[in-house]
C-alpha positions as CSV (number, residue, x, y, z in Angstrom):
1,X,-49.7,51.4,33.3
2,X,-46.8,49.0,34.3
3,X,-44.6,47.6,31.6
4,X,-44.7,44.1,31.9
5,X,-49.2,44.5,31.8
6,X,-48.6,46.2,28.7
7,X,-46.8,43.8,27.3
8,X,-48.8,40.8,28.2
9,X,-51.7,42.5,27.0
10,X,-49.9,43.1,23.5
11,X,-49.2,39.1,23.6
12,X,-52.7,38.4,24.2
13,X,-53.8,40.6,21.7
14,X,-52.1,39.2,19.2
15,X,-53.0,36.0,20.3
16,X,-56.5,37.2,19.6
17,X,-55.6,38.1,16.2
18,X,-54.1,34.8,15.1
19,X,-57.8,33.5,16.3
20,X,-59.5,35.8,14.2
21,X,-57.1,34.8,11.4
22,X,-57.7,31.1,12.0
23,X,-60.9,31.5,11.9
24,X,-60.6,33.0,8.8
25,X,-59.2,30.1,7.4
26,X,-62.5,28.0,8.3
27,X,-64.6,30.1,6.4
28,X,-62.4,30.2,3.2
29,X,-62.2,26.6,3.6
30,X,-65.9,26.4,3.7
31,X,-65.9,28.1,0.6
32,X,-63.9,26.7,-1.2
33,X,-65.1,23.3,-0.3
34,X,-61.9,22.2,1.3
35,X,-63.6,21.8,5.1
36,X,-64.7,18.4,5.7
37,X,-67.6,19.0,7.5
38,X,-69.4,22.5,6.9
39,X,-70.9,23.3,9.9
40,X,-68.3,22.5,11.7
41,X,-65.8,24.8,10.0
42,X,-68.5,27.6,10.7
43,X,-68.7,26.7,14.5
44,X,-65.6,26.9,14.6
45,X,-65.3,30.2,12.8
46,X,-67.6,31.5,15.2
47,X,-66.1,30.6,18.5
48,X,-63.0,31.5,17.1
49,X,-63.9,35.0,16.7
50,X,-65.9,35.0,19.7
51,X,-63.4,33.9,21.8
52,X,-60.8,36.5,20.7
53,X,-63.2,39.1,21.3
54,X,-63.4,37.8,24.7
55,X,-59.9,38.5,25.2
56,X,-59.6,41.4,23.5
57,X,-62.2,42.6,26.0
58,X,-60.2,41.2,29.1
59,X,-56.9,43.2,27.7
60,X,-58.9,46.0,27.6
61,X,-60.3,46.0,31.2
62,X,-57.1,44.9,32.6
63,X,-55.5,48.3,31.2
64,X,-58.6,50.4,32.8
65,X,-57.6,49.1,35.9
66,X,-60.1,46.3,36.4
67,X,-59.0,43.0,38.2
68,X,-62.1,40.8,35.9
69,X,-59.8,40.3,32.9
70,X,-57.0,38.6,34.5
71,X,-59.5,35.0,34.4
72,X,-60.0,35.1,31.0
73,X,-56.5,36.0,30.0
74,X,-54.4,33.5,32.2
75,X,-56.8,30.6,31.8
76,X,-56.7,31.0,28.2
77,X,-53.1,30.8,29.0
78,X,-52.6,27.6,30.6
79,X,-55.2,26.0,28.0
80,X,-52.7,27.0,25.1
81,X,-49.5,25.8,26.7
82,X,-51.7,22.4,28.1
83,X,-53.1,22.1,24.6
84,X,-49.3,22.8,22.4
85,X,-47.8,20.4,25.0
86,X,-49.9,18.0,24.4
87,X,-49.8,17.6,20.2
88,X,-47.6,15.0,18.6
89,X,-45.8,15.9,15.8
90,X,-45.5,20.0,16.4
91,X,-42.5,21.4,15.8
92,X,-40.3,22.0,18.9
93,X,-39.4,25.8,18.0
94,X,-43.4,25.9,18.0
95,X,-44.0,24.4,21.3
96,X,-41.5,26.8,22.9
97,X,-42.7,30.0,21.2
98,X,-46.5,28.9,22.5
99,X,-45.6,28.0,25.9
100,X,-43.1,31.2,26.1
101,X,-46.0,33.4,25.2
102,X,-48.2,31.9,27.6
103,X,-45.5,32.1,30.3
104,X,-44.4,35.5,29.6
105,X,-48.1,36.6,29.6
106,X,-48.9,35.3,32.5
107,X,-46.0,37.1,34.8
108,X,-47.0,40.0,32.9
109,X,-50.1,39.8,34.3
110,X,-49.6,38.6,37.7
111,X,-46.5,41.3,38.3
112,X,-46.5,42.9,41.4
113,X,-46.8,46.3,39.7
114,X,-49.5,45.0,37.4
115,X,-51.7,43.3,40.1
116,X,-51.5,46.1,42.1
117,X,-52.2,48.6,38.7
118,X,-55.2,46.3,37.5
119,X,-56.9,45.6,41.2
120,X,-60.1,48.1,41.2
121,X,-63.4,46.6,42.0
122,X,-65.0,49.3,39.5
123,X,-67.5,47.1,38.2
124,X,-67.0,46.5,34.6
125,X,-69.0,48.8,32.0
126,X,-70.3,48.6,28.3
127,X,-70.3,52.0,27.7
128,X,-66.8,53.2,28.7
């Protein structure tokens, strides 16, 4: 496996963990009472932790080879930079880490060595 995937995929995946841990954050706030709206915080929770499955899963099939997970991975990309760039009020070291991490995964992923490491047409499988 090229170098650059495996980093990008190691940005992503931790990307996916601060998801997980954000959504973390809903539910304790739900407990606690601190969320404004309950069933929000829980939605929330939810498609937090569903969406970082979903990349988890796209890291994954990019480093067996299959072409799928680059989608999921660089789109979820150029949603976090559009979305950091777009807040008022963030701190400018954050805004640069977010949009570096986006950057830097995506040139992981679209490297020349990478492309050409992740292209198989296997079709995806939920056993392997």
């Amino acid at each position: 496996m090229p170098a650059p995937l495996r980093a990008a995929g190691l940005l992503v995946l931790a990307e996916a963990v601060a998801l997980v841990g954000m959504a973390g954050t809903f539910v304790v706030d739900a407990f606690r009472g601190a969320a404004p709206h309950l069933p929000s915080a829980i939605a929330l929770a939810v498609f937090f932790v569903g969406f970082a499955l979903m990349l988890a899963g796209a890291v994954r099939a990019l480093w067996r080879g299959q072409r799928w997970g680059r989608g999921p991975t660089i789109t979820w990309q150029v949603l976090q930079a559009a979305s950091v760039l777009t807040f008022a009020g963030l701190p400018t070291a954050l805004v640069v880490l977010a949009v570096g991490v986006a950057v830097a995964a995506v040139v992981g992923i679209l490297w020349p060595a990478s492309r050409d490491y992740a292209s198989g047409t296997r079709a995806p499988s939920a056993v392997m």
